[in-house]
N, C-alpha and C positions, 0 to 999 in steps of 0.2 A: 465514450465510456461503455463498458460491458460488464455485465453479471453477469453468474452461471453458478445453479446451486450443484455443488460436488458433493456432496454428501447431505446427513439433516441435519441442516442451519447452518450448515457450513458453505460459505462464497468464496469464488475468485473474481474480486473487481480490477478490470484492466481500462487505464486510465491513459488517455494521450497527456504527456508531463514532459517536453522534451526540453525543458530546463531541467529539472532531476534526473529524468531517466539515467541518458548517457554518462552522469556523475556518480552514481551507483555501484559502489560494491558490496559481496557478501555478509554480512552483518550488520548492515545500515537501516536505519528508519526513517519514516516522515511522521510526520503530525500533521493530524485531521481535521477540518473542524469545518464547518457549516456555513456560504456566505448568507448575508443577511438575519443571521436569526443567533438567538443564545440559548438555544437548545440543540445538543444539551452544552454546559457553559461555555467549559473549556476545551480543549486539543485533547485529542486522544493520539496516543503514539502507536504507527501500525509497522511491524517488520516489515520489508520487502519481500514478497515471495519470489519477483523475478522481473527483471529489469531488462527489456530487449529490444533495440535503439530508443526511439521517440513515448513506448510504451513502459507502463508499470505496473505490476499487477499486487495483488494485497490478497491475503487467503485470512478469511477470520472467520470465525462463528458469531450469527445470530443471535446476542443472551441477553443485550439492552436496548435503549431507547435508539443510541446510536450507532450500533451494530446494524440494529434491526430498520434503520433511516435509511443506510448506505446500501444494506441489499437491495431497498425497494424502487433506487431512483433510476430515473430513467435514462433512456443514455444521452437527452439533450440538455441532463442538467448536471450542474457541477460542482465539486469542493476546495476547499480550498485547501493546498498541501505545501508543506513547507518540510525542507532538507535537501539532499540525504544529510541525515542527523547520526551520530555516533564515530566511533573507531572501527572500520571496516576491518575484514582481517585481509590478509596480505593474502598475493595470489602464489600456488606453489606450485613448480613445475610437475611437469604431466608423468606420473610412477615413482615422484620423490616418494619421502617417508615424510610420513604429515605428526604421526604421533613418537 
């Protein structure tokens, strides 16, 4: 696992997931949440920012208990993530018309 602040309170955490990664398309999520402990209780749902073979990355801002847990950990420690979650959107060929 890796942080890196891109802005202020803003993270990219890249995460080895290579059960999710590779299943990952554009519009998809996981849910996050903490082993061992219930704080905070429940799963928090995080968009995919980008999904690239065995990696996952999540871009969120810093603004709660468990925002602000996720940016701090280290990279020998870990979460627990479950998906990809949602209706992905479909892929469109490369100069279609998308809208």
């Amino acid at each position: 696992m890796e942080t890196r602040e891109v802005a202020e309170r803003t993270f990219i955490t890249t995460f080895l997931s290579p059960h999710i990664a590779p299943l990952v398309t554009a519009g998809q999520f996981v849910m996050v949440s903490f082993p061992e402990t219930s704080d905070p209780l429940l799963p928090r749902a995080f968009s995919v920012c980008d999904a690239d073979g065995d990696k996952l990355s999540l871009l969120y801002v810093a603004v709660g208990r468990g925002t602000r847990k996720i940016s701090m950990l280290q990279a020998d420690e870990t979460l627990i993530l479950n998906g990809p979650l949602g209706r992905g959107f479909p892929k469109t060929a490369s100069g279609s018309r998308i809208w």
